[in-house]
C-alpha positions as CSV (number, residue, x, y, z in Angstrom):
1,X,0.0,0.0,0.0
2,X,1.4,3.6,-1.1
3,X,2.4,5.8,2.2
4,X,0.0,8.3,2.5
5,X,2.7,11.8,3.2
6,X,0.7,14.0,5.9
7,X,3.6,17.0,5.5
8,X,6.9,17.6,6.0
9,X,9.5,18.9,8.3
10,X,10.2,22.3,8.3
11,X,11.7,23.0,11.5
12,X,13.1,21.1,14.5
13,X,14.0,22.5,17.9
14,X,16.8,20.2,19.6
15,X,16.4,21.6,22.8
16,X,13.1,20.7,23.6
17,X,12.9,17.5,20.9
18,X,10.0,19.5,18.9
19,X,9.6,19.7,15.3
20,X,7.5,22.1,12.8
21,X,5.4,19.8,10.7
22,X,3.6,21.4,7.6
23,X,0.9,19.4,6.8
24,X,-0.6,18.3,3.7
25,X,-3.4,16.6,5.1
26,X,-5.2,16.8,8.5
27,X,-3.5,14.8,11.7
28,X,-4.7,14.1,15.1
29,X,-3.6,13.0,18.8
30,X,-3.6,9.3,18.4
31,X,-2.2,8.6,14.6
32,X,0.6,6.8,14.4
33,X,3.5,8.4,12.1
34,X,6.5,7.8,10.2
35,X,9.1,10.1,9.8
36,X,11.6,10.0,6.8
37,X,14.5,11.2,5.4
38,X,17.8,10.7,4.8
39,X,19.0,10.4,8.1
40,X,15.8,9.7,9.7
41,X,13.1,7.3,10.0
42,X,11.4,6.2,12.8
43,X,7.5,5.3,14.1
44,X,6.0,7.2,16.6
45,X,2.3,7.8,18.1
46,X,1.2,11.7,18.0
47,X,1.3,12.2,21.7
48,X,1.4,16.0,21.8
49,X,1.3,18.7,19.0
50,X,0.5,22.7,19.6
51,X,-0.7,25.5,16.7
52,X,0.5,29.0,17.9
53,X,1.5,27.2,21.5
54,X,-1.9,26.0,22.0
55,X,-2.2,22.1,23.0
56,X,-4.7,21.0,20.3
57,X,-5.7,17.8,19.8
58,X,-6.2,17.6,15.9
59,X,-4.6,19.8,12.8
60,X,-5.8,20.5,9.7
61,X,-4.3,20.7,5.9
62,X,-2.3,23.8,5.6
63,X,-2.0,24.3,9.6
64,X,2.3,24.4,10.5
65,X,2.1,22.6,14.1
66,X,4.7,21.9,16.5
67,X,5.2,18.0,17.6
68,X,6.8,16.3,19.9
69,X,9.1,14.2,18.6
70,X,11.2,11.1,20.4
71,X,13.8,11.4,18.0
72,X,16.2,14.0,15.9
73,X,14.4,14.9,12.6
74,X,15.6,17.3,9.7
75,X,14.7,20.2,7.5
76,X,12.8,18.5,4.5
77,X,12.0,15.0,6.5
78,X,8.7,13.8,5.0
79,X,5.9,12.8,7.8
80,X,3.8,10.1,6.8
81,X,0.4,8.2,8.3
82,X,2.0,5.0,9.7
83,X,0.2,1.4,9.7
């Protein structure tokens, strides 16, 4: 089955482990994602993501949201829905 790309990474704080996502399709607390790129890919469950630094618990297309991430993630990493 194709991966279904929900956005892509445009920013990523290291300090605090959050990345920007901008999404090209809606995403809510719960999904499960992948995140990939050349030096990244990993699985993770959307535990915590904020618009404007307001906890939100689902994004729509367009939106740039902040997401906690468990792992490092780059400019340009693509964010898919995961199985």
């Amino acid at each position: 089955m194709a991966k279904k790309q929900v956005g892509k990474v445009s920013h990523f704080f290291s300090n605090i482990s959050v990345a920007v996502i901008e999404l090209k399709s809606g995403l809510k607390k719960g999904d499960k994602i992948l995140i990939e790129g050349a030096h990244t890919s990993f699985k993770q469950k959307v535990s915590s993501m904020q618009l404007e630094h307001e906890k939100i618990e689902a994004a729509k297309k367009g939106q740039a949201i902040g997401l906690k991430v468990k792992d490092r993630v780059r400019e340009g990493d693509k964010v898919f829905l995961a199985e």
